[in-house]
C-alpha positions in Angstrom: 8.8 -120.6 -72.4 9.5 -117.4 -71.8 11.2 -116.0 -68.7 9.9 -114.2 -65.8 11.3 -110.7 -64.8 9.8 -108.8 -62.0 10.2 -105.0 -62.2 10.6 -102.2 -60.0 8.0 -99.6 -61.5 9.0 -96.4 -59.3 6.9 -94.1 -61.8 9.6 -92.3 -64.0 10.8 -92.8 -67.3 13.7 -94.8 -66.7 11.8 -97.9 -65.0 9.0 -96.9 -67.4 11.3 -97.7 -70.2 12.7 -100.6 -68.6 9.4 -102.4 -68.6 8.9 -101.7 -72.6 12.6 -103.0 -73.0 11.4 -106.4 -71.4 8.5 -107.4 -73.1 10.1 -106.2 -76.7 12.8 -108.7 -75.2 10.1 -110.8 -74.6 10.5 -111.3 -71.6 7.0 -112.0 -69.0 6.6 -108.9 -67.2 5.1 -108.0 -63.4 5.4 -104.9 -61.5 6.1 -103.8 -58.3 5.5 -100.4 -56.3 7.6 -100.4 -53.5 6.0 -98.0 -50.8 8.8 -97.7 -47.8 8.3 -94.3 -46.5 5.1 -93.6 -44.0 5.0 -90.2 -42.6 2.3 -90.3 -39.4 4.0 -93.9 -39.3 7.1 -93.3 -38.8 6.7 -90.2 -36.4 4.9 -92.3 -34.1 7.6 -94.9 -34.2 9.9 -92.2 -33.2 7.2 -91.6 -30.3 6.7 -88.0 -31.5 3.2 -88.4 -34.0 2.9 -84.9 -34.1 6.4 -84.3 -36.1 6.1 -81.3 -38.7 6.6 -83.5 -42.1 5.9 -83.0 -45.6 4.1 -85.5 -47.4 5.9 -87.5 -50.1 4.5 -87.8 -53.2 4.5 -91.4 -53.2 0.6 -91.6 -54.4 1.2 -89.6 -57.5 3.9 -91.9 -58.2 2.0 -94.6 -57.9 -0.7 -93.4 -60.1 2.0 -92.8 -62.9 3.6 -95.9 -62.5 0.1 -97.8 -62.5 -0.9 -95.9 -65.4 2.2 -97.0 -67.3 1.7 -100.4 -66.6 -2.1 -100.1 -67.9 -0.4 -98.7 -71.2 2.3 -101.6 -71.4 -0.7 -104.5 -70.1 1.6 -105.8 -67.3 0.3 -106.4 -63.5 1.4 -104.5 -61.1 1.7 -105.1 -57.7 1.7 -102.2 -54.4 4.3 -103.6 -51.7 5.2 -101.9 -48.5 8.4 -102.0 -47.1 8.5 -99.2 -44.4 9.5 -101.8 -41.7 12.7 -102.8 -43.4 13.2 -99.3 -44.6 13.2 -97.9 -40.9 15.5 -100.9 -39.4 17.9 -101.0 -42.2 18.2 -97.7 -43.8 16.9 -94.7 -42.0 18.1 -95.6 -38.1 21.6 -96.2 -39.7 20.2 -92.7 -41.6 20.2 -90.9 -38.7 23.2 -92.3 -36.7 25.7 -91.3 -38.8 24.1 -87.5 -38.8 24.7 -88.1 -35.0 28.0 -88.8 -35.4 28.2 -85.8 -37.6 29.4 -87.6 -40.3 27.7 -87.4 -43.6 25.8 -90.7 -45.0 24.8 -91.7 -48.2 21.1 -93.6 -47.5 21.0 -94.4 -51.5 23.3 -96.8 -51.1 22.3 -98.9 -48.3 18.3 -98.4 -49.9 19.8 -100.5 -53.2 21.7 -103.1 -51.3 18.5 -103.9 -48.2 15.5 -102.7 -50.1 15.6 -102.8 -53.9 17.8 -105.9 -54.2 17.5 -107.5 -51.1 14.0 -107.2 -49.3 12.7 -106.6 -53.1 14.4 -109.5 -54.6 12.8 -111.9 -51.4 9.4 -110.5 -52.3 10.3 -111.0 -56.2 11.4 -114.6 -55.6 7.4 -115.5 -54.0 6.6 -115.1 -57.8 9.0 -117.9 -58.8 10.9 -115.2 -61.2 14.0 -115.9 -63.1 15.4 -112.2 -62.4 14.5 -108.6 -60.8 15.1 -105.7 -63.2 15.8 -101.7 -61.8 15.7 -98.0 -64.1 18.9 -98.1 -63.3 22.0 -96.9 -65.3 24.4 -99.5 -65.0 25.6 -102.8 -66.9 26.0 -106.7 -66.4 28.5 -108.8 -67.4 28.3 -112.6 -66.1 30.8 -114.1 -68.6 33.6 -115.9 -67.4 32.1 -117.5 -64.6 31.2 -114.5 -62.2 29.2 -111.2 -62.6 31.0 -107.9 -63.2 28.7 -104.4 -62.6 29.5 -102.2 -65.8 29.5 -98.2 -65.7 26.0 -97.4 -67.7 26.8 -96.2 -71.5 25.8 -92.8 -70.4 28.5 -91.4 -68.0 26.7 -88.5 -66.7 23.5 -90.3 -65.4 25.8 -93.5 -64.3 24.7 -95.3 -61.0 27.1 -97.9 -60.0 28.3 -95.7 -57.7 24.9 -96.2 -55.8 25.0 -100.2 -56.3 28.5 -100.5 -54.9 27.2 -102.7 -51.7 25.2 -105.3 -54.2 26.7 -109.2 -54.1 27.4 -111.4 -56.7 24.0 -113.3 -55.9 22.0 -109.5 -56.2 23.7 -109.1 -58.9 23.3 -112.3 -60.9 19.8 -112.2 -60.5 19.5 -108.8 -61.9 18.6 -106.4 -64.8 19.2 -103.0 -65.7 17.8 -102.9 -69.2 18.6 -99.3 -70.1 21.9 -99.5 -69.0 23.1 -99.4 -73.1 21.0 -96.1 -73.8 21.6 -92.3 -73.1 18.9 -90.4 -70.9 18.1 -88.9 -74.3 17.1 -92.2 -76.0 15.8 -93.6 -72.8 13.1 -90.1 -73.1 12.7 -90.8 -77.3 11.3 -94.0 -76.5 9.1 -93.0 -74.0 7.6 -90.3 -76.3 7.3 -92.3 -79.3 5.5 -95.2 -77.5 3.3 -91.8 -75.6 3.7 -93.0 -72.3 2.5 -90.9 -69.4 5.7 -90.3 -67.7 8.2 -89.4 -71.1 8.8 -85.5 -69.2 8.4 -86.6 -66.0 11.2 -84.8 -64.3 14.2 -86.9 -62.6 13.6 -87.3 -59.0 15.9 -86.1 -56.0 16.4 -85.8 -52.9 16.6 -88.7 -50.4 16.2 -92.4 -51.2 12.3 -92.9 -51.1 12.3 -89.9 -48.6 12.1 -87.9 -51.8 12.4 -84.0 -52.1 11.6 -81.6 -49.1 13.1 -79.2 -47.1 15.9 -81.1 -45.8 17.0 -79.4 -42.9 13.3 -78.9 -41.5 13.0 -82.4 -42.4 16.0 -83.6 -39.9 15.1 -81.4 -37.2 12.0 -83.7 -37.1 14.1 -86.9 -36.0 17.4 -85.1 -34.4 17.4 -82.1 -32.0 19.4 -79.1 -33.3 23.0 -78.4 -31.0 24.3 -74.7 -32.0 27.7 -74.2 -31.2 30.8 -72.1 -32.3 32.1 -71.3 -35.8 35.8 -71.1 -35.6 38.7 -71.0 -37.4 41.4 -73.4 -37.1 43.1 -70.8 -35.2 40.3 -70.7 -33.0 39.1 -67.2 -33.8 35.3 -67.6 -33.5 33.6 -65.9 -35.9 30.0 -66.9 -35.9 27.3 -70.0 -35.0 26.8 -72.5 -36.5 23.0 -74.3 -36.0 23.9 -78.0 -35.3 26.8 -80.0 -36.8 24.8 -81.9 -38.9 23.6 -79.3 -41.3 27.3 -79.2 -42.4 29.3 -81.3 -44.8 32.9 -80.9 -45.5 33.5 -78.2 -48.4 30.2 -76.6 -47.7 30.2 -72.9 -48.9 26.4 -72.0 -48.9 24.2 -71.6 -45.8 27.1 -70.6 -43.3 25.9 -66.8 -42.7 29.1 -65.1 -42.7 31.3 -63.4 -45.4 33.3 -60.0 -45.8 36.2 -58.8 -47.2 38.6 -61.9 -49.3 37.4 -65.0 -50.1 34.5 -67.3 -49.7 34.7 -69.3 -46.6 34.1 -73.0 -46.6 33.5 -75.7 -43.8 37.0 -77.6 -43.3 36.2 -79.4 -40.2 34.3 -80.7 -37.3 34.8 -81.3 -33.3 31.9 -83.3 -32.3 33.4 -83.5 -28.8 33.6 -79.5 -28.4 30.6 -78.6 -30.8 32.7 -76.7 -32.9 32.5 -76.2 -36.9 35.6 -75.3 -38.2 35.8 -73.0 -41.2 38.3 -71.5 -43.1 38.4 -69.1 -46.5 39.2 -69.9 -50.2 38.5 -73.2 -52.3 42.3 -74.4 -52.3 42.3 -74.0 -48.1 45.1 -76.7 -47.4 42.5 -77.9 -44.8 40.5 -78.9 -47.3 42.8 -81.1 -48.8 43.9 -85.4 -47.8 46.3 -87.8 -49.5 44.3 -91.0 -48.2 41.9 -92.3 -46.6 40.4 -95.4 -44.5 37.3 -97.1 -45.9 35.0 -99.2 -44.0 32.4 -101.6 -44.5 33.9 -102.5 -48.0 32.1 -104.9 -50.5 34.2 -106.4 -52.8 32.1 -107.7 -55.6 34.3 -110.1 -57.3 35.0 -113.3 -56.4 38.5 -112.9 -56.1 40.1 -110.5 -53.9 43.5 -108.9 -54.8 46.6 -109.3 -52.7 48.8 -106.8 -51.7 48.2 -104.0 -53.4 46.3 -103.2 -56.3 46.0 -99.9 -58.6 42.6 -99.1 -59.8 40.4 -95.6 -59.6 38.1 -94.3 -57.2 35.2 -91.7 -56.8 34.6 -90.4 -53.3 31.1 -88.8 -54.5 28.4 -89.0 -56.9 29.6 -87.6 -60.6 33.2 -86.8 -59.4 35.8 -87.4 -61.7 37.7 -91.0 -61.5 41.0 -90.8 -58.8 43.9 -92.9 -59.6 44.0 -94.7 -56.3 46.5 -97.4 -54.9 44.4 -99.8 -52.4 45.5 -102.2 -49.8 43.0 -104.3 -47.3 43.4 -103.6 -43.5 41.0 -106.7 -42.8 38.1 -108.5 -44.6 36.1 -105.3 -44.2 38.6 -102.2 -44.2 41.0 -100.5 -47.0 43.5 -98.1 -46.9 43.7 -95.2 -50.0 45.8 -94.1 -51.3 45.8 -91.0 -53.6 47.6 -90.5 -56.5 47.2 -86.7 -56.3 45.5 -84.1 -53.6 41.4 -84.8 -53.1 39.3 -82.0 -51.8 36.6 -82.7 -49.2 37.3 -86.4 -48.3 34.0 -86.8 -46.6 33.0 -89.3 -43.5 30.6 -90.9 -44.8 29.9 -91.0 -47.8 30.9 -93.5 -50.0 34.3 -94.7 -52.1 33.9 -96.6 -54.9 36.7 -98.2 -56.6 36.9 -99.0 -60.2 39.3 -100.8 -63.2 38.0 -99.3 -66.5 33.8 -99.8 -67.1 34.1 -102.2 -64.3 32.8 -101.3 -60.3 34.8 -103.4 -58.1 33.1 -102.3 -55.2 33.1 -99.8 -52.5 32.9 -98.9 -48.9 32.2 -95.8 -46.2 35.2 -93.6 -45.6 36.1 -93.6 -42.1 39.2 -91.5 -42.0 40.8 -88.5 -43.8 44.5 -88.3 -43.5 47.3 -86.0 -44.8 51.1 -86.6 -44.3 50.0 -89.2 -41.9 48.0 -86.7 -40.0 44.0 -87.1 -39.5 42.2 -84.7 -40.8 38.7 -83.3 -38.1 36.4 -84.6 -40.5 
């Protein structure tokens, strides 16, 4: 008898080719659209239905994604999930924007929507497993599951399943976690499905592509303030705090004579972006860091100290790291070399080799000992 996988069918290629990859496995395939973003909804949560929003392009997603599953003759199945989006995702979304800090909603989507609120709706179906477009790999040899890097290192996404637990993870699938984005796009044009040049989708988890700061102002009011150097020389305004990340060099409105000038730092209390000129500005730069909310995904935690790498964002090159835990949830970083724009936040992820041991939310930036005003 064959087993049952219930897929995650967002309308690209790479969950497109996923579901092909199944049933050629021979696997018994259903489909699920998972709808978690509601405009007019969500506005009048807020108590403001009359928001300025653009609308997401969720129908024309759902269209491709239900004509691929007509091509492939699998079932699928339209679930909504706004509720759990809003309560686990987007509040936490917008507090950290509040905080000025600078989140990354992708990774909290994976670990409470697509493998946890997804996998309790997947289970209703009596499935053996839950399978993503993801590119990332499984190991469950030797007793426990370890998340592999995907085969193709440019389009990699463990960095976005970090937070998953050994449970998420054992009941999981990425079946194009072997393939390049090339191959994954060959297949989909030689078996002529729909989506084959569909183009990759950005922007926010579900929240997809849109005028991001417009978008924001919807759910947060805008606080303008000073533009300063660390020397306190004010040389502009800046629009609200949370339009800003740490390294930012586009968007700031001011330039001259020398070089480029780049955000180095934030006083929430005061209102005050700080920002400073040229890419090497030592302000720029830490030596460690504090990470919170950690998910180890092994097992077995490591005493004392451990060496590994780490990537503090999305495609950045691996760090060599020393790690020690704080408590259960926190780790200190350590950096075997200078980083540039250590970013409250956004996420650390720490590996050994192909293998994702995990990853938290930095707190902190320190250098020397001294805390950085990120």
């Amino acid at each position: 008898m064959s087993k049952k996988v219930i897929l995650g069918l967002s309308g690209g290629v790479d969950s497109s080719v996923s579901a092909y990859l199944l049933l050629e496995q021979g696997y018994e395939v259903e489909a699920v659209f998972m709808r978690n973003w509601d405009s007019a909804l969500n506005n009048d949560v807020l108590g403001n239905p009359t928001a300025l929003d653009e609308v997401c392009p969720q129908e024309v997603d759902y269209q491709d994604a239900k004509n691929v599953s007509q091509k492939l003759g699998i079932k699928i199945h339209k679930v909504d999930f706004i509720k759990e989006y809003w309560d686990h995702v987007f509040t936490y979304f917008l507090t950290e924007y509040k905080k000025g800090r600078t989140p990354n909603p992708d990774i909290l989507c994976n670990k409470e929507i697509k493998f946890k609120a997804f996998l309790d709706y997947a289970e209703k179906f009596d499935c053996d497993y839950i399978a993503m477009g993801h590119y990332a790999r499984i190991d469950k040899s030797n007793g426990e599951v370890k998340l592999l890097r995907g085969i193709d290192h440019n389009k990699d996404q463990t960095y976005f399943l970090c937070q998953l637990n050994q449970k998420q993870l054992s009941k999981s699938l990425f079946p194009i976690g072997h393939l390049r984005k090339p191959e994954v796009r060959e297949i989909a044009e030689k078996i002529r499905l729909s989506t084959a040049n569909k183009k990759d989708s950005t922007g926010v988890c579900f929240i997809g592509e849109r005028n991001f700061k417009k978008f924001l102002q919807n759910y947060l009011p805008a606080k303008p303030g000073k533009m300063m150097t660390l020397d306190k020389e004010e040389i502009g305004e800046h629009i609200g705090l949370m339009y800003y990340t740490i390294g930012q060099r586009r968007g700031l409105g001011i330039g001259g004579k020398g070089e480029p000038w780049f955000v180095v730092g934030k006083n929430l209390e005061e209102n005050i972006l700080y920002v400073g000129q040229g890419f090497k500005h030592h302000y720029l730069y830490s030596d460690s860091c504090i990470v919170h909310d950690v998910n180890w995904i092994s097992k077995h935690r490591f005493t004392n100290q451990l060496k590994c790498t780490a990537k503090f964002r999305y495609r950045q090159k691996d760090i060599g790291v020393t790690i020690k835990w704080e408590d259960v949830n926190t780790i200190t970083v350590i950096f075997d070399e200078l980083v540039r724009a250590i970013t409250p936040g956004q996420a650390a992820v720490f590996y050994d080799g192909e293998i994702c041991l995990g990853g938290g939310f930095i707190h902190e930036a320190y250098y020397k000992g001294q805390k950085r005003s990120y």
